[in-house]
N, C-alpha and C positions, 0 to 999 in steps of 0.2 A: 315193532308192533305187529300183532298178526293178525290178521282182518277175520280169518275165521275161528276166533275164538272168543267165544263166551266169555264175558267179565264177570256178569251175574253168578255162571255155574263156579267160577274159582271164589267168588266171593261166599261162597253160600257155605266155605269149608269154616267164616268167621262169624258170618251174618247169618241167622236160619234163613232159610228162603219164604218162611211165613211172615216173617218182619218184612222182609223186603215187597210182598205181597201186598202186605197191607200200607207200606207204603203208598206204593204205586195207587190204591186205592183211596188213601189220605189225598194226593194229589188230585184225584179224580175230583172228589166231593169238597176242592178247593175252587175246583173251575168254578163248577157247578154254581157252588154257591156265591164265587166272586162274581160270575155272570147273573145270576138273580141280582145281587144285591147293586149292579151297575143299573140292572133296568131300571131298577126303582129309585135309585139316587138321580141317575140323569132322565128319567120319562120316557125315555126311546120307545120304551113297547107302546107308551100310551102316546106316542107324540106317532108314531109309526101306524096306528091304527084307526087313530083322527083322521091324519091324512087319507087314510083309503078312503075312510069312509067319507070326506070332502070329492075322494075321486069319483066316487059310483051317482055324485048328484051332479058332475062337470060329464062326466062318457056322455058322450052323443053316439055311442054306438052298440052294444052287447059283445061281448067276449065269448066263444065260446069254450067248455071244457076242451076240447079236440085242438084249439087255438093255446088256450092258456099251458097246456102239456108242450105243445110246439114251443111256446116261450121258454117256458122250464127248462126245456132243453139247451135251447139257445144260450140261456143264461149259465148254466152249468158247465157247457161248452166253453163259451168267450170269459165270461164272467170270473168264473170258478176257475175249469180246469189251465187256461191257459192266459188269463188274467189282461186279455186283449183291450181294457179300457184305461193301460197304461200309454199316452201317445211317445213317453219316452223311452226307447228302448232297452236303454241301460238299465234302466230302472224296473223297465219288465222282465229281463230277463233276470237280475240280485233277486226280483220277488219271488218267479219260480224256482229260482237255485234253493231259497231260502224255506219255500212251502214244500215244496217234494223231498228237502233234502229233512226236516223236521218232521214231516209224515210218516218218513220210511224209519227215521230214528226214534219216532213214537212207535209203532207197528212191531218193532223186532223190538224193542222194548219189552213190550207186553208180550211179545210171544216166548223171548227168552225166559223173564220171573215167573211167569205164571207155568209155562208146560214144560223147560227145561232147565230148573234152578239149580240142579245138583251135575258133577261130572260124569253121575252115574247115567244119566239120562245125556246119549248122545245127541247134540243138535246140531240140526243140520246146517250147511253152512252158509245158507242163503240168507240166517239172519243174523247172523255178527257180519256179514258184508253190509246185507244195508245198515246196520246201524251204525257201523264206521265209513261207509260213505255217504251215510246219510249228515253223520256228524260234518263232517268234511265240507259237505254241500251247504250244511248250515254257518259255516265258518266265511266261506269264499262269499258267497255273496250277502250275507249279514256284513261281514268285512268292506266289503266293495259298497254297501251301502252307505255303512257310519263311516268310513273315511272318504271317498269320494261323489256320492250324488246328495246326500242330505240337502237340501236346500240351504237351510243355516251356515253351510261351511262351502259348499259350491258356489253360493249366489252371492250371500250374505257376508262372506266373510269372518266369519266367525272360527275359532278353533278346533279342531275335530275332538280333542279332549274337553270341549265344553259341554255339562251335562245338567238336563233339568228333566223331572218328574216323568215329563213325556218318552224320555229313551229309555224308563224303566223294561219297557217290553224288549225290543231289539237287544238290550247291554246284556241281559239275563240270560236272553234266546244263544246268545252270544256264548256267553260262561258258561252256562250248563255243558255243550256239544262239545269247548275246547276242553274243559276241564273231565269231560265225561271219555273224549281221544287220549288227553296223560295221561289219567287213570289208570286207561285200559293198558297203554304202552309201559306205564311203570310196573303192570302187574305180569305181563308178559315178561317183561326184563328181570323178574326179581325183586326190584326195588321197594320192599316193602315198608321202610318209612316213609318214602315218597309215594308211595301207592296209598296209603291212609292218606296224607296231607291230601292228597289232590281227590281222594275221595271224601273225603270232609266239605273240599270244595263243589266240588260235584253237587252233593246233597245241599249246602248252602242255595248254590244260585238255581238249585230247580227248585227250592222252597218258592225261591225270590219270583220267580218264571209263574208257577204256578199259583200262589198265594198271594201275588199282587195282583188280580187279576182285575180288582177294583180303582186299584192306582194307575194300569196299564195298559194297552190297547188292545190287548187278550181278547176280551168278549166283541171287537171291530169286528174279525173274523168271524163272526155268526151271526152277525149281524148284515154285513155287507152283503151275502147273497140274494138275502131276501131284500134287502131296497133296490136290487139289482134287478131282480125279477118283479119290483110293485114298476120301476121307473120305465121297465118294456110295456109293460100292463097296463100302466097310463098314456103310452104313447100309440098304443095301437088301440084303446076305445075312444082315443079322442081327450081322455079331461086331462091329459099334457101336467098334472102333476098342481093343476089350478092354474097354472101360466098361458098367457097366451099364447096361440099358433103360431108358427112361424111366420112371418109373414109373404105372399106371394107376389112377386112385382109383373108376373103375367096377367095375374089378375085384376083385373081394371080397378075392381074395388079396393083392392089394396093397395093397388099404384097409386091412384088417386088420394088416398088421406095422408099421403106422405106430406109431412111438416116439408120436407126441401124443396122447392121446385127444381131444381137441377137434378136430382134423382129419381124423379117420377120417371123419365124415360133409359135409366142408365141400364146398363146390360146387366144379366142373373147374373152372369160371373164376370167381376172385375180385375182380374188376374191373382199375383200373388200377396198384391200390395206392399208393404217396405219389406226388406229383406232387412233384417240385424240379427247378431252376432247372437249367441246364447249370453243371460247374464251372467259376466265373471266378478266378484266379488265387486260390486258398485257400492 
């Protein structure tokens, strides 16, 4: 396999590079449209902007623009870029192997079809690197996820070849990146029946990747930032999302209504409490 080379520009001596264009384009306006049609099958947009708007009659405070920019950032920061409200680590770190490694394989995607589709046109070699280690990245920790952290097969016991509707996204994320690394390594090597079969495959599970996006958890991803940035935003004007405040056991009034009598005086912090094991298949 050779990391700097263009799959696209050898393919484009079978495939025009306009078909292959306007693929990449068909995919586009597959999100697109499977993410419209998720909001309005599950309400999210409209269940997403009820809630604010329950928020801005619970604030006890005003936000300001100069404040709400401060959040966005924050959010983009912890949130987004480095995905800090996983408390599992293993699990944080399969998700950024999995994001960064499918960003950088989207990114040189698009930049190989679209500006350097033919051999004529030199490219440079910074984007068949990421896109074979971006593939790579989406392997390892896609990998690392469906066989080792999933709950269902960690916790639950269940088999890691057990599959329902739900792993549509990850299984696909999955095949498109392995199947899009043989590709490339059968077409480097020659192998040009195998270099069709596995690009056959290829095309299959990005169909599957990108066209299920209504079955998938595809559109989670565009969605999760922004509840990430309303749920900072509720927390800092006060309306806590409609939920009550924490509550504060220095504060007499708070101490006080406690249902326990044995609690009203116990300390803020009462140490670790039970220590157990992580669950192994119970």
């Amino acid at each position: 396999m050779s990391f700097t080379m263009n799959p696209f520009a050898v393919l484009s001596d079978t495939i025009p590079a306009a078909v292959m264009q306007a693929y990449v384009v068909v995919m586009f306006l597959l999100v697109v449209g499977g993410t419209i049609a998720d909001m309005v099958h599950k309400r999210s947009a409209q269940y997403f902007f009820e809630n604010a708007e329950k928020a801005k009659k619970a604030r006890v405070k005003n936000v300001g623009g100069a404040h709400k920019a401060g959040i966005a950032v924050q959010t983009i920061a912890a949130d987004v870029l480095t995905s800090a409200e996983f408390c599992n680590q293993r699990r944080r770190v399969a998700h950024l192997l999995g994001m960064y490694g499918f960003v950088s394989f989207l990114v040189a995607t698009i930049a190989m079809v679209f500006f350097y589709p033919s051999p004529a046109m030199a490219t440079p070699a910074v984007w068949p690197v990421l896109w074979h280690l971006g593939a790579l990245m989406v392997i390892i920790g896609g990998g690392w996820f469906w066989f080792f952290i999933r709950v269902d097969v960690s916790a639950e016991g269940h088999p890691w070849h057990r599959i329902v509707r739900a792993d549509l996204f990850i299984l696909s994320l999955i095949a498109t990146n392995l199947f899009g690394l043989i590709w490339s390594a059968a077409q480097a090597s020659g192998w040009n029946a195998w270099s069709s079969i596995f690009l056959a495959l290829f095309i299959l599970s990005s169909l599957v990747l990108f066209g299920g996006v209504l079955w998938s958890k595809f559109a989670h991803m565009f969605f999760k930032p922004a509840a990430a940035f309303q749920k900072r935003v509720a927390k800092a004007d006060g309306s806590m999302d409609n939920l009550p405040a924490p509550a504060d056991r220095s504060n007499p009034a708070d101490r006080d209504r406690h249902s326990m009598e044995l609690l009203k005086d116990a300390p803020l912090n009462m140490g670790l409490g039970i220590k157990r094991e992580r669950p192994q298949h119970y």
